[in-house]
N, C-alpha and C positions, 0 to 999 in steps of 0.2 A: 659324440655318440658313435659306436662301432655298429656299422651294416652289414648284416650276415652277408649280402652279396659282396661285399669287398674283401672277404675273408676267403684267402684262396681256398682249392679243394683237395690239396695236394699237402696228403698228412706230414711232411717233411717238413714244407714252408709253413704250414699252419703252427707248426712246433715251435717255428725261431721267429714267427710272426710271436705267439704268444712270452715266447722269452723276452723280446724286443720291451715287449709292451710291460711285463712284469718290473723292467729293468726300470722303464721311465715311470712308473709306478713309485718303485721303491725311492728313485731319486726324488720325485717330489713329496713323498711323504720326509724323508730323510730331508730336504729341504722347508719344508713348512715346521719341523720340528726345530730345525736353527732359526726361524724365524721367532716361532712361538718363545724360546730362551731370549731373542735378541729383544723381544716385547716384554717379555716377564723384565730382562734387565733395563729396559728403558722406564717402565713404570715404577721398579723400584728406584733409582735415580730421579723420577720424576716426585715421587714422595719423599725423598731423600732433599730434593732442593726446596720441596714444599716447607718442609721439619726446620731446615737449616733457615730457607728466608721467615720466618716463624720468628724464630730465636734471632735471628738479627733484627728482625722488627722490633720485637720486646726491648731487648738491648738497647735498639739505637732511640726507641720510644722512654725507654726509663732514665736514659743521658738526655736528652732534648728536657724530657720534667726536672731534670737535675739542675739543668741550666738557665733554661728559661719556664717553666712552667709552676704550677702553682704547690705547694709542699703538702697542703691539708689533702689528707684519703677521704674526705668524707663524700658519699654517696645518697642523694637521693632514693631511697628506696620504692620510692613511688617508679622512676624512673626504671630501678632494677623490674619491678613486674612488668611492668609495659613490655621491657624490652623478651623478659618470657616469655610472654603472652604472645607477642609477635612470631615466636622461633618454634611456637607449640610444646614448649618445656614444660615436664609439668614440675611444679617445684618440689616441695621438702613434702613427705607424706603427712596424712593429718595426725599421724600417732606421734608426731613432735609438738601438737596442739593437744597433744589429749593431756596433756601434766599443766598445761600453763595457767597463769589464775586466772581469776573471772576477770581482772580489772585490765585485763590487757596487755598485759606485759609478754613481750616473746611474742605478739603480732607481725605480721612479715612473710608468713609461709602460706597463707588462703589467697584464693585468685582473689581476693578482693584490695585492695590496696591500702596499707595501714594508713591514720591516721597521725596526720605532722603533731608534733609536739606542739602546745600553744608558744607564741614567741615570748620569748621574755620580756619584759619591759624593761628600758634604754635607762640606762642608771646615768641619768644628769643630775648635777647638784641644782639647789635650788635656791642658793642664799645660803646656804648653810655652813659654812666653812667652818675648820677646824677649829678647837677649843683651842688647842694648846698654843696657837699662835699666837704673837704679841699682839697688842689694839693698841696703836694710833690714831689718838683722835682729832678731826679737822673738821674747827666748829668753823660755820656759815651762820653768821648771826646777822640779825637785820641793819639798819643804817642807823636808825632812831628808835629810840625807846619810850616816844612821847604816841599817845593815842590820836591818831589822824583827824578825830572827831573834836576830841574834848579837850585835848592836851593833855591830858594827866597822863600819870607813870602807866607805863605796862610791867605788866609780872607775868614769870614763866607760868603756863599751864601742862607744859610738855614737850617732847620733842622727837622729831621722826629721824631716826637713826636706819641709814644705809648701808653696808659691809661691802667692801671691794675687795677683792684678792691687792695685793700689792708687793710688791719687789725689791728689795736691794741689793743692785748688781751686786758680784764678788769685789772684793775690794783687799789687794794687798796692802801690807804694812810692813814695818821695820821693828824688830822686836830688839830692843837693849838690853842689854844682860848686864845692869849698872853696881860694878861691885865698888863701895868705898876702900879706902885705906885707911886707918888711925894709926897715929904715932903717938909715941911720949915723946913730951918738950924733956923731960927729967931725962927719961931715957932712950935718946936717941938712935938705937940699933931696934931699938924696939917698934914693930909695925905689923899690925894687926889687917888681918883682909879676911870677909868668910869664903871658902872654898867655892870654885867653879863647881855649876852644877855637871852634873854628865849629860853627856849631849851624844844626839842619835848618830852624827857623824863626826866624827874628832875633828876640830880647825873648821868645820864647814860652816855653811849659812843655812839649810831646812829646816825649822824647827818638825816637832813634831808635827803637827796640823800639816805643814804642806807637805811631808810627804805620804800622809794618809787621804790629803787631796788628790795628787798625783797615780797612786795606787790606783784608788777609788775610780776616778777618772776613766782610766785604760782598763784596768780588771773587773773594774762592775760595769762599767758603762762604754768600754770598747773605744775610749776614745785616743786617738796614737799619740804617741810623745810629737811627732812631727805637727800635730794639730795642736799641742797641748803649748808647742815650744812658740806657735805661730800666735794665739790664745792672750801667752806672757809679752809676745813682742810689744802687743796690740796697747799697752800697760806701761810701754816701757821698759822692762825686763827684760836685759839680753840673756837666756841662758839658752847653751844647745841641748838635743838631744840625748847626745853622749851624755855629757851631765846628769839628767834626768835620769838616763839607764842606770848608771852608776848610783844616784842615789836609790832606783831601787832593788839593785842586786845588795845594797846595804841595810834598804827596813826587810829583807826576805830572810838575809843573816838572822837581822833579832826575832825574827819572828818564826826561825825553822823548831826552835821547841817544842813553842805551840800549834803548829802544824802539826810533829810529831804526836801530841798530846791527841790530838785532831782523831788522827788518822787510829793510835791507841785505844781510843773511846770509841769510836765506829766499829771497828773491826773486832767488840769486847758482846755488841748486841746479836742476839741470835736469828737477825734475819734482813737481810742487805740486798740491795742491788748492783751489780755490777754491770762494767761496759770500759769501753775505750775509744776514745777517738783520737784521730791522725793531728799534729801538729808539725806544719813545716820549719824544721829548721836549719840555718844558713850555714854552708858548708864551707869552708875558707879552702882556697887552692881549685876547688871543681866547678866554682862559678854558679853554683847554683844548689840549689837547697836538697837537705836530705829529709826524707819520713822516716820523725818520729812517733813517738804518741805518748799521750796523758791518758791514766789507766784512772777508773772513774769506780769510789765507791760511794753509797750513797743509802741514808735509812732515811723512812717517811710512817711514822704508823698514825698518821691523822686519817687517812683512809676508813681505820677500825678505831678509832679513838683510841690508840694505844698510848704507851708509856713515853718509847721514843722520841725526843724531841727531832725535826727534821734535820739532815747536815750532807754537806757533801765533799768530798775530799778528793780532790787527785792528785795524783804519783805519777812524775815524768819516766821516762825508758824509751830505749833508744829505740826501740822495734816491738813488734808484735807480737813476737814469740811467745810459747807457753808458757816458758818458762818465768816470767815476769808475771805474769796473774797467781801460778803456784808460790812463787816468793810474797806475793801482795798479802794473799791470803793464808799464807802458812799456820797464824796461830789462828785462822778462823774455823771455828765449827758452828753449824748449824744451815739456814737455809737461806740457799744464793739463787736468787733469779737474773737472769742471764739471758743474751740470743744465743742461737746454735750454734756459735763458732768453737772449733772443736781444740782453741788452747784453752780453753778451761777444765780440760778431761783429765788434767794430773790433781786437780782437785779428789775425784772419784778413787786415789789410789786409799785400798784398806789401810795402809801400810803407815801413813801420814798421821802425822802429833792429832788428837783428837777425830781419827776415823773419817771416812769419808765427806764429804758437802753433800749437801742433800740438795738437786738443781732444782727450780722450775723454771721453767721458758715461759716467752714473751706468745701471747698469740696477736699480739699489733706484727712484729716478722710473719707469723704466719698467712696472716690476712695480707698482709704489703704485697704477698706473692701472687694470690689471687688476685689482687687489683690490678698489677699491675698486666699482667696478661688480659685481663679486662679493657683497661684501657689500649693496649697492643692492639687486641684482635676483636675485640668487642664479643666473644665468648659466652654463652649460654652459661655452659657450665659455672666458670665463673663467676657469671653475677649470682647464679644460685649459691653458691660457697657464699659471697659476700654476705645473701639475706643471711642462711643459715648463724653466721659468726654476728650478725646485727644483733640478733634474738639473742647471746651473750649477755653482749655490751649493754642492751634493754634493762637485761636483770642487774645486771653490777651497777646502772647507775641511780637504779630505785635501791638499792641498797649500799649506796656509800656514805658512810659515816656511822651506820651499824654497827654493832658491837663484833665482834669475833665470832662469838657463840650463833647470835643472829644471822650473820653473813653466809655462815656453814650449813645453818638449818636450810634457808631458802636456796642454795644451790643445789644441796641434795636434793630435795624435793624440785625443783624447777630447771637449773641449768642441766642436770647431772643425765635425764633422761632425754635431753635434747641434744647433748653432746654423744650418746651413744648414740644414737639415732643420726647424728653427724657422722660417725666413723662409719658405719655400714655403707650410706650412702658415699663416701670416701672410697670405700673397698669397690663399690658399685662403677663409679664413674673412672677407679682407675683402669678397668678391663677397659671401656670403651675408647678410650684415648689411644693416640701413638705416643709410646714410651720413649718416646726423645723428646716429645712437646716440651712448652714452657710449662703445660697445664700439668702434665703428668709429675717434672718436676717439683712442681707448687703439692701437688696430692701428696706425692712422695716424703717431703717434707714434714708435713703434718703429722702425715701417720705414722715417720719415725719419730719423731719428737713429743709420740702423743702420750705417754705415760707424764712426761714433765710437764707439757700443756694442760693437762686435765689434773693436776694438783691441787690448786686452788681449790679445786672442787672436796677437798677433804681437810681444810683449814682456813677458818677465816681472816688467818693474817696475811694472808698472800694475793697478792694482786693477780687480774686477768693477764696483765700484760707488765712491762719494765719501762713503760713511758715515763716511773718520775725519774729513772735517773735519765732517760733521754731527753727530758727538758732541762735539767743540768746540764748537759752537754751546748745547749743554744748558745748558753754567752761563750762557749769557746769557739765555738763555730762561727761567731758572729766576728769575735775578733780574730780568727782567722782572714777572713774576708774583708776588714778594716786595715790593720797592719801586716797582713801578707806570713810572717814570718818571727822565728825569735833570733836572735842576734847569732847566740852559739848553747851549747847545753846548759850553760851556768843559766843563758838565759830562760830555758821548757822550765827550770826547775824553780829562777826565780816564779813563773807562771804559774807553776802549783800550786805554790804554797800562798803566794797571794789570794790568787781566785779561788780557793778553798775556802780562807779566811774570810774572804768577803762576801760571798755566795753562802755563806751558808750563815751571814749574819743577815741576809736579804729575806734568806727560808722563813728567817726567827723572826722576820718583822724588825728590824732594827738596821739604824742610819749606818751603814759601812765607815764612813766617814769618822762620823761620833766614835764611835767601836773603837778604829785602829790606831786612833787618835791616843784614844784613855789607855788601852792595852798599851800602848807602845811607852805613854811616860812612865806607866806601870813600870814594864819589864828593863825600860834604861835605868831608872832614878832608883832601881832596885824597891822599890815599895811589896812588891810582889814574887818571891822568891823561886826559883827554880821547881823547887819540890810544891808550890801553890798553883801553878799555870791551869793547872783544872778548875779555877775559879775563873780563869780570863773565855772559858767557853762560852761561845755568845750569850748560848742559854741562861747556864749560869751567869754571865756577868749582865745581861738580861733583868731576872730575877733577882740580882741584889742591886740593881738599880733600882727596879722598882719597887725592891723594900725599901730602900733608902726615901724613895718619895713618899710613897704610902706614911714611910715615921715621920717625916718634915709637914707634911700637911697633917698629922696628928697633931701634933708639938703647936701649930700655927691653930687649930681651930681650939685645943683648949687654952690658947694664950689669949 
């Protein structure tokens, strides 16, 4: 503070007193204003590393679940409002409640906390075992048949009859292919033999059966030739690996028509799921393996009781690229649900045989992204995205197996007003966010994708989401994880076409094993001709087995 008495009196010095002091005036303002920039950039930097450790937390939080952590999103909802409740959130407006029915459906959004679903009850058998299986019977009869009292005879009154499961190991055998000779004594140049049948591998030893064992084995059930070979030793059977391989890049040979047939027919119906997943395969010269991928299509209209019989088909390719979904799909028209990945956009060209594809996306992607920020940062926001998308999934599963017509009624009326009332709030919560968050990107997602997410809402053959073909994708994933890798390209593609075929005789309820058994003597022994293979479709061949028994137990009960 300046003291008038220290202020000389001598108008000269008073002058360069006051310049003095102006001067260290302005330097410390002009200094407090560099300060102010060097805190503005320090705070920015300091939300800059907030944003980025954010995003490495998520990251390194969604590889930790990758690796070690559990694969099910599902969330207690009880839990989600607690944790709003706690954070003073308030959640989804009540005008998302005001469309819902009486019976409860869409629950989730009131401070009150919904009500669990009752648990199911635990489907143990009870004795009841299957009809179709053989009965063995092993009587336990008594010692004596004389009466302990009287001596006289006893006679049956009855008898108490137990069912066991029971088992017979696998059991190989040697199959002979015993062709006589006939001569003439008279004329002896003359000798008769009937023809060798055809057989699945020229000179080899697999009949048919074991290599639809083998298939079955590694492509339905994951399990590796290296297990399969250890499996045979255990038997007696020396046979390698290699071998094995080899016998089945030869049943993939017979069987690539009908794959083709496969993949014809799928891509013929007007509403499919698509995807892809990675497949490592062994790179010779670099030591280690390159990513490929099996491109994944797949129809299900049990959802809607439709026509469709279930099937799934994949197509090996060397990479990811666009341009291998636009060739997958070239003669496809009609409606492909898909995730976001943006090589599916050469589908959308006008220009293309049969006009556009018409997309809907998955909201299981959409939701994954809210989760998983969820679980990252434990996020308000987020869990209210989670209930919000819950109230979905509520209605779609009171309404699965609906007809079409049905499905479309009740979304209009119930999901449709709930999901606007989602996008607002969307638009709402993306101001309050930093636009570099994980949260923001998660928002950001949705809302661009939100014309194909909210599709379903104006047709009831379309699902919420593209979970059936990503449970298709499990057994490739599982045998990724099993045997690691495929040998070389010959090998992804023997992969496809197998685990097509077998997988999607699994869909149809039917033995894989039975299946490529019959098809394949079919298609060697020529019974079933080139231009027929549409009859070896599971479904179809399915269906004409079960004609076939249906007329034999006709035939037997009027006999």
């Amino acid at each position: 503070m300046i003291r008038l008495d220290d202020l000389p009196s001598d108008p000269v010095l008073l002058k360069h007193k006051l310049i003095a002091m102006a001067s260290v005036i302005e330097n410390v303002s002009a200094e407090k204003i560099v300060l102010a920039d060097e805190r503005n950039v320090a705070v920015a930097q300091r939300d800059a590393a907030l944003q980025e450790n954010e995003k490495l937390l998520l990251i390194l939080t969604q590889y930790k679940r990758a690796l070690f952590g559990r694969r099910s999103e599902k969330m207690d909802s009880a839990q989600l409002q607690l944790l709003l409740s706690a954070n003073e959130q308030p959640i989804a407006p009540s005008a998302a409640n005001e469309n819902a029915p009486a019976d409860g459906a869409g629950k989730g959004t009131q401070a009150d906390a919904p009500e669990k679903p009752p648990r199911p009850r635990p489907n143990r058998n009870r004795g009841m075992l299957p009809v179709h299986l053989p009965r063995v019977d092993v009587v336990i009869d008594v010692g004596s048949k004389s009466c302990s009292c009287c001596g006289g005879p006893l006679h049956k009154i009855g008898e108490t009859v137990k069912e066991m499961l029971d088992v017979v190991p696998v059991q190989y055998r040697v199959k002979r292919l015993v062709r006589p000779r006939y001569g003439c004594r008279g004329c002896e140049s003359a000798v008769v033999q009937a023809p060798a049948p055809a057989q699945p591998i020229d000179g080899g030893m697999a009949t048919e059966t074991v290599l639809a064992h083998v298939a079955t084995m590694k492509y339905g059930y994951q399990v590796p030739l290296y297990r399969q070979e250890q499996m045979l030793a255990s038997q007696g059977i020396d046979l390698d690996r290699a071998t094995l391989a080899l016998w089945m890049g030869r049943l993939a040979w017979w069987l690539k028509p009908l794959h083709e047939v496969l993949l014809d027919t799928v891509l013929s119906y007007p509403k499919l799921f698509a995807d892809e997943t990675p497949l490592p395969v062994l790179d010779p010269g670099r030591g280690k393996t390159k990513t490929c991928r099996l491109w994944v299509a797949a129809m299900d209209d049990r959802p809607w009781d439709g026509p469709a019989p279930p099937a799934v088909v994949y197509v090996f390719a060397e990479d990811r690229r666009g341009e291998h979904a636009t060739n997958l799909f070239a003669g496809f028209s009609g409606i492909l649900q898909v995730d976001g990945y943006a090589g599916y956009n050469g589908l959308l060209d006008p220009q293309r045989p049969g006009g556009p594809v018409t997309f809907a996306f998955c909201f299981a992607h959409a939701r994954r992204k809210f989760y998983d920020v969820h679980v990252a940062t434990g996020s308000p926001i987020a869990a209210e995205a989670l209930l919000h998308i819950g109230e979905f999934y509520a209605i779609e599963d009171r309404i699965r197996g609906e007809s079409a017509v049905i499905r479309c009624a009740v979304r209009q009326a119930e999901t449709k007003p709930l999901m606007e009332n989602f996008k607002l709030w969307l638009d709402a919560r993306l101001g309050e966010v930093s636009q570099k968050s994980g949260l923001a990107e998660a928002i950001r997602y949705a809302l661009s994708h939100w014309e194909g997410l909210t599709r379903f809402l104006s047709d009831g053959r379309i699902e919420i989401d593209s979970n059936t073909v990503e449970r298709t994708m499990r057994p490739i994933g599982l045998g990724r994880r099993n045997y690691l890798f495929a040998g070389s390209d010959e090998g992804g593609r023997t992969w496809a076409i197998l685990a097509s075929l077998i997988n999607t005789a699994k869909l149809n309820g039917i033995d894989p094993q039975e299946y490529l058994t019959d098809v394949l003597e079919r298609i060697v022994s020529g019974r079933t001709k080139i231009n027929r293979l549409r009859e070896l479709l599971p479904w179809q061949w399915k269906a004409a087995r079960q004609g076939s028994c249906n007329q034999a137990a006709a035939v037997k009960a009027a006999a």
